[in-house]
KOLROFI-994595 format. One record per residue: residue number from 0; x, y negated, z of N, C-alpha, C in turn. Coordinates in steps of 0.05 Angstrom, whole numbers, plus 5000, padded with zeros to 4 digits. Each point is the difference from the previous one (the first is absolute). Example, Ala and Ser with C-alpha at 12.3 -4.5 7.8 and 13.67 -1.06 7.14 Angstrom:
BEGIN
+-----+------+------+------+------+------+------+------+------+------+
:  nr :  n_x :  n_y :  n_z : ca_x : ca_y : ca_z :  c_x :  c_y :  c_z :
+-----+------+------+------+------+------+------+------+------+------+
:   0 : 5264 : 5114 : 5156 : 4982 : 4976 : 5000 : 5018 : 4976 : 5000 :
:   1 : 4993 : 4979 : 4986 : 5016 : 4976 : 5001 : 4985 : 4978 : 5014 :
+-----+------+------+------+------+------+------+------+------+------+
***
This chain:
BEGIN
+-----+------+------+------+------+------+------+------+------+------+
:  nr :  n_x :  n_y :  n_z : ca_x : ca_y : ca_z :  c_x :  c_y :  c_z :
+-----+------+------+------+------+------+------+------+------+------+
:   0 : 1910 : 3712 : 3814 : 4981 : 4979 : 4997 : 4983 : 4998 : 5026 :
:   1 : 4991 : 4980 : 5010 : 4994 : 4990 : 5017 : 4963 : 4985 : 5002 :
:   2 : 4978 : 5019 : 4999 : 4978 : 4974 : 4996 : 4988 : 4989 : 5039 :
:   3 : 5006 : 4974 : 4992 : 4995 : 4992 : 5028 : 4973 : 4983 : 4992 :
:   4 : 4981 : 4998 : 5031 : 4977 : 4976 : 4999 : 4991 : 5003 : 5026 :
:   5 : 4990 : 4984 : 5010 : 4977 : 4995 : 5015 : 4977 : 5003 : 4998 :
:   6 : 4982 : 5031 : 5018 : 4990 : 5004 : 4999 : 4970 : 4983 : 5021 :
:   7 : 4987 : 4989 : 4978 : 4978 : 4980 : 5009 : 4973 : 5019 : 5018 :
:   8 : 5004 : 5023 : 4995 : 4978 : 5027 : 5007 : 5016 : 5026 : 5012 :
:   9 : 4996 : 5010 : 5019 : 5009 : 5018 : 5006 : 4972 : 5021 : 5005 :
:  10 : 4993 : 5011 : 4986 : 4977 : 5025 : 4995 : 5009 : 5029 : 5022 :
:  11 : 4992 : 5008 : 5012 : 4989 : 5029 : 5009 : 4975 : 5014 : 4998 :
:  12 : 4997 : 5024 : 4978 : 4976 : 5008 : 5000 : 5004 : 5020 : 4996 :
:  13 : 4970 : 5022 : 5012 : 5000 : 5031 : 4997 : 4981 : 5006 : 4981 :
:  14 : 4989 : 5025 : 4990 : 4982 : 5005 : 4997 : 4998 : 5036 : 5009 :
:  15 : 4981 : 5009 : 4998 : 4994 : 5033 : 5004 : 4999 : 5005 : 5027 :
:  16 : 4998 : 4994 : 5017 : 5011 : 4986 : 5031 : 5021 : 5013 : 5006 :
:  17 : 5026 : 4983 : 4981 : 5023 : 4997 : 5006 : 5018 : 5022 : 4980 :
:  18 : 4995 : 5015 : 4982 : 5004 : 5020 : 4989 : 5021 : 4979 : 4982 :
:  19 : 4991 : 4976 : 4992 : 5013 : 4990 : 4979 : 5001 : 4963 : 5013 :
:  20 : 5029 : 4996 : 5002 : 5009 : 4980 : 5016 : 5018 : 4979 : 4967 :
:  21 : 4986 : 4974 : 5016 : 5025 : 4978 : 4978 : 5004 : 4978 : 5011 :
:  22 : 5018 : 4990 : 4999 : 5010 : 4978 : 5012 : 5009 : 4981 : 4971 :
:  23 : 4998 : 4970 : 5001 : 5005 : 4984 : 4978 : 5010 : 4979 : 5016 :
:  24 : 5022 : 4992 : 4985 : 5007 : 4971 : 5005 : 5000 : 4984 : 4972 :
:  25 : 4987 : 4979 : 4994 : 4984 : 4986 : 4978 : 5009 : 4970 : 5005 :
:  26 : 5011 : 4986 : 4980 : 5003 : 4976 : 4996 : 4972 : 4976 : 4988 :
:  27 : 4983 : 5023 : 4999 : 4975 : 4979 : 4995 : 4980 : 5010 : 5021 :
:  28 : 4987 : 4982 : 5005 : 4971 : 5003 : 5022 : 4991 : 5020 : 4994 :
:  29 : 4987 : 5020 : 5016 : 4989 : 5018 : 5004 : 4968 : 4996 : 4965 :
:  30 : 4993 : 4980 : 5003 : 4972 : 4999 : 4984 : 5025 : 4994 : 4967 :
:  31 : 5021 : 5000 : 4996 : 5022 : 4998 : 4966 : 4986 : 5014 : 4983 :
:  32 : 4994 : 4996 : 4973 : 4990 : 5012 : 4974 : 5018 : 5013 : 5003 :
:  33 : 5007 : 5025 : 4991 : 5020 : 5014 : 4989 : 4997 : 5005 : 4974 :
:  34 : 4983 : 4992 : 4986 : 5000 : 5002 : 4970 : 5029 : 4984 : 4989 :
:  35 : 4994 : 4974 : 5008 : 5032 : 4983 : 4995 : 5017 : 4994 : 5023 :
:  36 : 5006 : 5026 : 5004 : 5030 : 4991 : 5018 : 5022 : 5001 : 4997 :
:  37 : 5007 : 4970 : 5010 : 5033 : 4992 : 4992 : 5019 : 4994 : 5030 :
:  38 : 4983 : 5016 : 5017 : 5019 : 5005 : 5029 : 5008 : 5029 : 5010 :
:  39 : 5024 : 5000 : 5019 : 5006 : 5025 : 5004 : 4978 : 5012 : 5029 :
:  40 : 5003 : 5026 : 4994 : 4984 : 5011 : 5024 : 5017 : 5033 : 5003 :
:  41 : 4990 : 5007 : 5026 : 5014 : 5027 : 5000 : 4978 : 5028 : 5014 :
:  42 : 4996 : 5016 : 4995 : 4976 : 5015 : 5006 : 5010 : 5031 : 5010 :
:  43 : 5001 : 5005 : 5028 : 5003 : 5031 : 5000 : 4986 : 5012 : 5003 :
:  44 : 4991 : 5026 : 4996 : 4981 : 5011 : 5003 : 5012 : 5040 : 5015 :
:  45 : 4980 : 4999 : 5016 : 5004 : 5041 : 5006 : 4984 : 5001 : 5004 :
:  46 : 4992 : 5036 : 4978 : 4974 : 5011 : 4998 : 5013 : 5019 : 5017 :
:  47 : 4983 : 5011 : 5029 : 5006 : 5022 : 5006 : 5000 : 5020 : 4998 :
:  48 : 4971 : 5002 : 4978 : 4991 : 5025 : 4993 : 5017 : 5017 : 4987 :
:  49 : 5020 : 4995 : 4985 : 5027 : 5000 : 4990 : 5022 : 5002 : 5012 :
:  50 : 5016 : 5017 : 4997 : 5032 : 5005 : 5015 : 5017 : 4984 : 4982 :
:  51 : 5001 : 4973 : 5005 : 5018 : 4983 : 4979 : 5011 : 4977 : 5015 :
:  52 : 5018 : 4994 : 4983 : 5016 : 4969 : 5025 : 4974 : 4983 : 4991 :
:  53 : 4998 : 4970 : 5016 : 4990 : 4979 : 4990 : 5010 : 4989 : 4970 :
:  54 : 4972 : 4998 : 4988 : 5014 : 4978 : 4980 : 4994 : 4970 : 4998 :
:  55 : 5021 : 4988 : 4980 : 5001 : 4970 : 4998 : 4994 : 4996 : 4978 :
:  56 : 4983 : 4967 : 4996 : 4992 : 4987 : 4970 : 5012 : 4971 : 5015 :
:  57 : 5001 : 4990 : 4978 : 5013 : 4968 : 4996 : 4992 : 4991 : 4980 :
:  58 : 5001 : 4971 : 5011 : 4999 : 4987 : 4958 : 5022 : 4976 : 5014 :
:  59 : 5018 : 5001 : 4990 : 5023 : 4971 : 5000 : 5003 : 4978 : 4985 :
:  60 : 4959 : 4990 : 4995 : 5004 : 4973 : 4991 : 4993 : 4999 : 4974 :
:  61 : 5010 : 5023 : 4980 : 5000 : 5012 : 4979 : 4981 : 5022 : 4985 :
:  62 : 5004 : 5019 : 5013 : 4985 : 5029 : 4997 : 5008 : 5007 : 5030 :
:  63 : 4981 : 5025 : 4988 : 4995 : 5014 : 5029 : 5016 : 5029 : 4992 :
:  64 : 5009 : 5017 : 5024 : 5018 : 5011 : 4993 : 4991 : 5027 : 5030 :
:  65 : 5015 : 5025 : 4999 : 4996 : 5013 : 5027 : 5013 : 5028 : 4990 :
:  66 : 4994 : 5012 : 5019 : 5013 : 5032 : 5001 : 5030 : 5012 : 5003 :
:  67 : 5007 : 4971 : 5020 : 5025 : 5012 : 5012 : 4995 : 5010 : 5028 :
:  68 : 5019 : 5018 : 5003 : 5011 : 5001 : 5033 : 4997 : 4983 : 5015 :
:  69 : 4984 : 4988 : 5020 : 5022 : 4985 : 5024 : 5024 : 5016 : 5013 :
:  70 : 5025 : 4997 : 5002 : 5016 : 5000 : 5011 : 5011 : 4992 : 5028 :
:  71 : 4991 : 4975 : 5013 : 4998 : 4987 : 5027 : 4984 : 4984 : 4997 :
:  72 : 4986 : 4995 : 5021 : 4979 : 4973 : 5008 : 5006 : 4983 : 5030 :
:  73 : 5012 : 4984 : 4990 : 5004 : 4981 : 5021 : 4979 : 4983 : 5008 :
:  74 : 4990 : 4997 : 5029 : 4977 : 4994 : 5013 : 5004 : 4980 : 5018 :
:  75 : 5006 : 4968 : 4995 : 4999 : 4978 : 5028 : 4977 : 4984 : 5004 :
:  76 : 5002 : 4996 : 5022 : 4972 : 4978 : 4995 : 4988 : 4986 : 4978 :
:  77 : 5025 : 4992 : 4990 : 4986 : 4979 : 4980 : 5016 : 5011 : 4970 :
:  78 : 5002 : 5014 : 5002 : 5017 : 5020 : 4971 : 4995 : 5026 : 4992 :
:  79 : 4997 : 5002 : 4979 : 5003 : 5034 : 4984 : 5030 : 5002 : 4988 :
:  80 : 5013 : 5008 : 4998 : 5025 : 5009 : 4981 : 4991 : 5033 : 4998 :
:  81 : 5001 : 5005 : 4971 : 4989 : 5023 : 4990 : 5019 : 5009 : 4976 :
:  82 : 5013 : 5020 : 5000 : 5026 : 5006 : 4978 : 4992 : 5024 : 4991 :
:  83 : 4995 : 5007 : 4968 : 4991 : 5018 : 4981 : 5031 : 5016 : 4994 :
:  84 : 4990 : 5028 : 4985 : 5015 : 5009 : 4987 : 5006 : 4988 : 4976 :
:  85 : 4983 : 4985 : 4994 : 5013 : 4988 : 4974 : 5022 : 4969 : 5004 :
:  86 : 5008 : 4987 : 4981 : 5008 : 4971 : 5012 : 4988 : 4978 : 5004 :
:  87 : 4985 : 5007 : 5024 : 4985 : 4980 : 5003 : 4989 : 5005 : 5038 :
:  88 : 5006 : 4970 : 5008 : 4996 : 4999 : 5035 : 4977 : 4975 : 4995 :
:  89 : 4985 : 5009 : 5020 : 4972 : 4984 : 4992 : 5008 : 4987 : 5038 :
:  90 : 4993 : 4968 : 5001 : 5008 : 4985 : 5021 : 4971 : 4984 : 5013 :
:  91 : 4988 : 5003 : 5022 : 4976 : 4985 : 4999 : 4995 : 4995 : 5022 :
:  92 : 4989 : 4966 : 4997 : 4998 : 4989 : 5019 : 4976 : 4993 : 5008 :
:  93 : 4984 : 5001 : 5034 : 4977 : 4997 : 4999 : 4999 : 4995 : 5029 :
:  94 : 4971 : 4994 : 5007 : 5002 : 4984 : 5019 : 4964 : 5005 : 5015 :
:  95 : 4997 : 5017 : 5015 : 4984 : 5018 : 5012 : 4989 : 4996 : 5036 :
:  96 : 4988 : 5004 : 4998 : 4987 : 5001 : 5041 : 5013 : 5020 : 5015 :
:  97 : 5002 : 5004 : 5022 : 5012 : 5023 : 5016 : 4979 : 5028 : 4998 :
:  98 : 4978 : 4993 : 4994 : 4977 : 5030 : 4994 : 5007 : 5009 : 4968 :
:  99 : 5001 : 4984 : 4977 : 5005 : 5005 : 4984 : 5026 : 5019 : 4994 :
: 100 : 5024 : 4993 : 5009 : 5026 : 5005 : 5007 : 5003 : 5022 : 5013 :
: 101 : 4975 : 5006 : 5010 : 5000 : 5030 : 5014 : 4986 : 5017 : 4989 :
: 102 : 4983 : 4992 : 4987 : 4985 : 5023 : 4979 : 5016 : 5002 : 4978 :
: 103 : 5020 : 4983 : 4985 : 5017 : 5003 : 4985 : 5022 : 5022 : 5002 :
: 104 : 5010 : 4994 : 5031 : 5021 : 5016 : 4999 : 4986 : 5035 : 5012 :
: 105 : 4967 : 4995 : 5007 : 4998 : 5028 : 5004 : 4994 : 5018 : 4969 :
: 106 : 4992 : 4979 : 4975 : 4995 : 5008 : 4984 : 5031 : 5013 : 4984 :
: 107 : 5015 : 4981 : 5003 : 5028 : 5011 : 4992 : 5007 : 5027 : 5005 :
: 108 : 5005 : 5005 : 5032 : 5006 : 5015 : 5017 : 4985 : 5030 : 4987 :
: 109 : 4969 : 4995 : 4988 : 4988 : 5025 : 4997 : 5012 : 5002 : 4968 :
: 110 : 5002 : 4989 : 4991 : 5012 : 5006 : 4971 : 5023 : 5001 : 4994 :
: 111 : 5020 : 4992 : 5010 : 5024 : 4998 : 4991 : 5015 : 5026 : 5020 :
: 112 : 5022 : 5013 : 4995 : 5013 : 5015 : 5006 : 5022 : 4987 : 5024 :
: 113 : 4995 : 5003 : 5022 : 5020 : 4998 : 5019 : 5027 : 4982 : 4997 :
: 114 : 5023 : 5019 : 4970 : 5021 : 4992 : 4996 : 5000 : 4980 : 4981 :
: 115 : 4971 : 5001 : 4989 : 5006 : 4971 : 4979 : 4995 : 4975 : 5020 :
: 116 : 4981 : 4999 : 5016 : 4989 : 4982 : 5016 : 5014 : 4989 : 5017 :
: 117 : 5003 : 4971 : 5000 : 5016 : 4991 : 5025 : 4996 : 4980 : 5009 :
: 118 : 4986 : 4989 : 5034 : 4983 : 4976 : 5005 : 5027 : 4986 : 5016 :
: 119 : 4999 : 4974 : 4991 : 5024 : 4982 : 5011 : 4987 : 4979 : 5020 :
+-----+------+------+------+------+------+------+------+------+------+
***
């Protein structure tokens, strides 16, 4: 299964200074109720404080869902392709500044594992 969208927000944020990193790509404006949401979004998160891979949450439109593996993360300018251990490849499209695009892919870079990560 396949959830694809266009991501209207592309989020990078830390907190603890830097201890705990997330990156979001969001189909609704940054200010979206999330009480009623009926769009997809994708959210990673690494706590460092913790010896653990990154994890992922989603909601595909439906419910919200998370706690797989990433497996690979594909990284282009204007794309995420992101493939779980489970069946499911999350596809996203977005559309960013050249500073943004660089704090993205440094935020990647610090969370994601080398062999999953791949910038095209």
């Amino acid at each position: 299964m396949t959830l694809a969208f266009v991501a209207k927000s592309v989020r990078c944020a830390d907190a603890i200074g830097g201890e705990i990193l997330q990156v979001c790509f969001d189909s609704k404006p940054e200010s979206g109720n999330e009480d009623e949401r009926h769009t997809p979004y994708v959210l990673i998160s690494q706590n460092f404080e913790f010896a653990s891979p990154a994890t992922i949450e989603w909601h595909d439109g439906s419910d919200y869902d998370g706690g797989a593996e990433i497996v690979s993360f594909k990284l282009a300018r204007d794309r995420a392709r992101i493939r779980l251990d489970r069946d499911l490849e999350i596809d996203v499209g977005f559309r960013i500044g050249d500073r943004r695009f660089a704090q993205l892919c440094s935020y990647l870079r610090r969370m994601l594992d080398e062999n999953v990560l791949a910038t095209t």
